[in-house]
N, C-alpha and C positions, 0 to 999 in steps of 0.2 A: 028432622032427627037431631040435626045437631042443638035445637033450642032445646032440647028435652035433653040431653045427654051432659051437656056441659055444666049444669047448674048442679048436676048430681053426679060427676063423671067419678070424685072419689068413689063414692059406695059399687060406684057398677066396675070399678076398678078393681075393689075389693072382693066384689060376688064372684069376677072373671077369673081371677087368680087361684079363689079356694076350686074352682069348677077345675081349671086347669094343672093346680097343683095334683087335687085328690082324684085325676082321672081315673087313675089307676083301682083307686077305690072302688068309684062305681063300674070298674069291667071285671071287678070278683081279684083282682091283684092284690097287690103288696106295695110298699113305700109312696114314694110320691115322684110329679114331676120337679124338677130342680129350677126348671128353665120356667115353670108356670108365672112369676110375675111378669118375667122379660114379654111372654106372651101377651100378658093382659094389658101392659103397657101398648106394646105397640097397637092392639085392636083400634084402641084408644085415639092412639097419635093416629092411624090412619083415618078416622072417623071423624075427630075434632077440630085438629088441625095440619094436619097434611107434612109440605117438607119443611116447612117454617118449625115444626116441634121437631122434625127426625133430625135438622141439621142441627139442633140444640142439642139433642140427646148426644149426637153422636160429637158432637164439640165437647161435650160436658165428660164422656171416653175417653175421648185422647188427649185431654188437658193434662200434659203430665210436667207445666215448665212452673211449678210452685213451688220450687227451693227446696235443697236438698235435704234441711231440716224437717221438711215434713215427711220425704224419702225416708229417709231415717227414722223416723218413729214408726210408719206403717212396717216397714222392713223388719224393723228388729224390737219394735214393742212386744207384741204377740210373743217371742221366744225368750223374752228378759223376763218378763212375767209367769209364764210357766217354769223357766228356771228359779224362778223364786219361790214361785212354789212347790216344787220337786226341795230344794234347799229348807224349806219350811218344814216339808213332811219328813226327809230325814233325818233332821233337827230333834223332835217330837218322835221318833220312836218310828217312823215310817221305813220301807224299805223303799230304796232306789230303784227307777225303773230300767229295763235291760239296754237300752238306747241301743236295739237291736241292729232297727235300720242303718245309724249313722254307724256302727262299728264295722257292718257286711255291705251294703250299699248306701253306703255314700254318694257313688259316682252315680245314680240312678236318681238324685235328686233332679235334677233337670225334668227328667220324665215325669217323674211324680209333679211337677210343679203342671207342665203342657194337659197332662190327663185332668187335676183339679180346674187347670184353664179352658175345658170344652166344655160348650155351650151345656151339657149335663152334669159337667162336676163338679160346678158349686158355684165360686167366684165369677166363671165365665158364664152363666146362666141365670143366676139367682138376681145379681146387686146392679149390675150396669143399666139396665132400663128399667129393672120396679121399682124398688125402694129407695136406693138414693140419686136416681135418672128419674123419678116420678114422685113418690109421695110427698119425700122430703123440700124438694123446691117448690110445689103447689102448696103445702101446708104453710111453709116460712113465709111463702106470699100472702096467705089469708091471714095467719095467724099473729101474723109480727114478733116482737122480739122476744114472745113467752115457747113461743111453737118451738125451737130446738127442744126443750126437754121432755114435751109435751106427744110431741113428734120420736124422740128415743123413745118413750113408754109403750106408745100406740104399735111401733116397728117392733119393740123387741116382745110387747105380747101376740103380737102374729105372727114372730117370727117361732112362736112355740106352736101358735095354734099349727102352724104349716108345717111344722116336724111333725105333728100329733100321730100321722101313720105310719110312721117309722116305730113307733113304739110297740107296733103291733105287725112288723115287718121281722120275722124271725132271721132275716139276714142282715140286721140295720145293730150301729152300733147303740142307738137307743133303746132297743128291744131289751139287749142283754143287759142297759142301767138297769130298764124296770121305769115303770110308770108311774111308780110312789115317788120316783126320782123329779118327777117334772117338775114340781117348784123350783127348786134350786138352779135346774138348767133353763128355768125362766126368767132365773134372779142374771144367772149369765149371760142369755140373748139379751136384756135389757142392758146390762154392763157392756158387751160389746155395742149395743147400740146407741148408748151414751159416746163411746169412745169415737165410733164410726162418725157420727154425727157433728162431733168435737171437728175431725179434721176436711169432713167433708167443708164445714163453715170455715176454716184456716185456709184451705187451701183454695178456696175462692171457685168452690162447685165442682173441683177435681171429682168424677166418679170413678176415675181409674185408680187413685191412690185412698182414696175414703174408701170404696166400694170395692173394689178388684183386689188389690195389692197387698190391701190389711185382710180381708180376707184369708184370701191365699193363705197367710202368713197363722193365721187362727190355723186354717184345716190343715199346714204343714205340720205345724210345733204340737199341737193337739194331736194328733195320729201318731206320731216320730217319737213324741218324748212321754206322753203321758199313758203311751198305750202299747203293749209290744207288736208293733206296728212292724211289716216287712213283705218289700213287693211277691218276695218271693212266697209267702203264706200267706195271700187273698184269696187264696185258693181253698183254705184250711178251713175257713170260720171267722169268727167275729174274733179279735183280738184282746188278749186279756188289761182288763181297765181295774184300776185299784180305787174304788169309790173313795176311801180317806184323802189318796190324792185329790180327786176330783172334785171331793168338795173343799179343800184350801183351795184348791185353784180356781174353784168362784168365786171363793170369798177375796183372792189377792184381785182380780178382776172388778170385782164391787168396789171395793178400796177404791182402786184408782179411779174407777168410774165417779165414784162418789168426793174423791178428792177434784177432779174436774167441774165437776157441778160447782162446789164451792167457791174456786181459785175462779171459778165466772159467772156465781152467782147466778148461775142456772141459762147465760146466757149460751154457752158453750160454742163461743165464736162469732155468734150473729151478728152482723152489721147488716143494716138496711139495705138490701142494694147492693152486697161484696162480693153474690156470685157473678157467674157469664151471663152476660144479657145478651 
């Protein structure tokens, strides 16, 4: 099994994940699963290669000793950026959004952070074993020093396809974009996949501050600031989202994203050989 599996283990990577994301789909449901790469990865690692791959993944987790400057940009990228462009849209004629949560619960941040960190809410599901625990250090392997950008594109257009039933999840906040919307939050998923990508290669295969951390810090700032986001009205509905916002704030994302490509020539960190081996 494993001669047949390994030489094509991408693709069945890939088939296993839409199976497991869009489970839901096929039992007559709504949204998706979160945790579906995490899954598809490990099938993988236990089939392929056993504890030799699980002890890398899980090395590649808790690598969190990569200087505090990379801390810092996963930490407070995501929220400088949205505040820039929340400061864009007001600038231009926009209104400011009610920064509901931070002014009534603040002190509930903690919680909000631990619920986005189980294995279903996003960060702690989604990024640590598929995309950048799996695709991105097998593709950098094959691919050499072109695969980071090549490798951003690939992630951040499955990272649309994988939202795709949310958009038809009438309790999902993409429902309420609209599905005419999906370009633009495709131009997003790629910008943050640029950026991901950037620090994954900085920080020398960190998947806790590439994948987890920065995350995190997307689904904080993104629900808190751009959205009237508050624990206590999840109960309510879908939160109201100001598309004018929404669309600067992919565009300030693009920028950066696109200013990184540049300032590395598309290498976006790659060194031969820089992550954990």
């Amino acid at each position: 099994m494993k001669t047949l599996i390994c030489p094509n283990q991408l693709h069945i990577y890939y088939a296993l994940r839409l199976i497991f994301i869009w489970e839901s789909w096929f039992t007559g449901g709504y949204g998706f699963n979160a945790a579906g790469p995490s899954h598809a990865r490990m099938i993988l690692v236990a089939v392929v290669s056993y504890w030799d791959r699980i002890k890398d993944m899980l090395r590649r987790l808790v690598h969190w000793r990569v200087g505090g400057v990379w801390w810092a940009i996963a930490l407070s990228g995501p929220p400088i950026l949205v505040l820039l462009s929340i400061g864009a849209h007001v600038l231009t004629g926009g209104d400011a959004p009610s920064f509901i949560f931070w002014k009534k619960e603040a002190l509930m941040a903690p919680f909000l952070m631990l619920v986005l960190l189980s294995p279903m809410g996003g960060p702690g599901g989604e990024e640590p074993f598929g995309w950048r625990g799996y695709v991105q250090p097998h593709l950098e392997k094959t691919w050499g020093k072109w695969s980071p950008l090549i490798i951003s594109l690939i992630i951040g257009i499955a990272w649309a396809v994988w939202h795709l039933p949310e958009f038809y999840n009438p309790s999902s906040t993409q429902y309420a974009i609209g599905l005419g919307f999906i370009l633009p939050m495709t131009i997003m998923w790629i910008a943050h996949s640029v950026i991901m990508t950037w620090l994954y290669n900085k920080t020398g295969g960190s998947v806790l501050v590439s994948g987890v951390i920065y995350h995190l810090m997307i689904d904080i700032s993104s629900a808190t600031m751009l959205a009237d986001f508050s624990m206590s009205g999840m109960t309510e509905g879908i939160p109201q989202l100001d598309l004018r916002l929404l669309s600067i704030n992919i565009f300030v994302f693009a920028i950066a994203a696109l200013v990184l490509v540049i300032a590395t020539k598309g290498r976006l960190g790659y060194i031969a050989d820089s992550t954990l081996d």
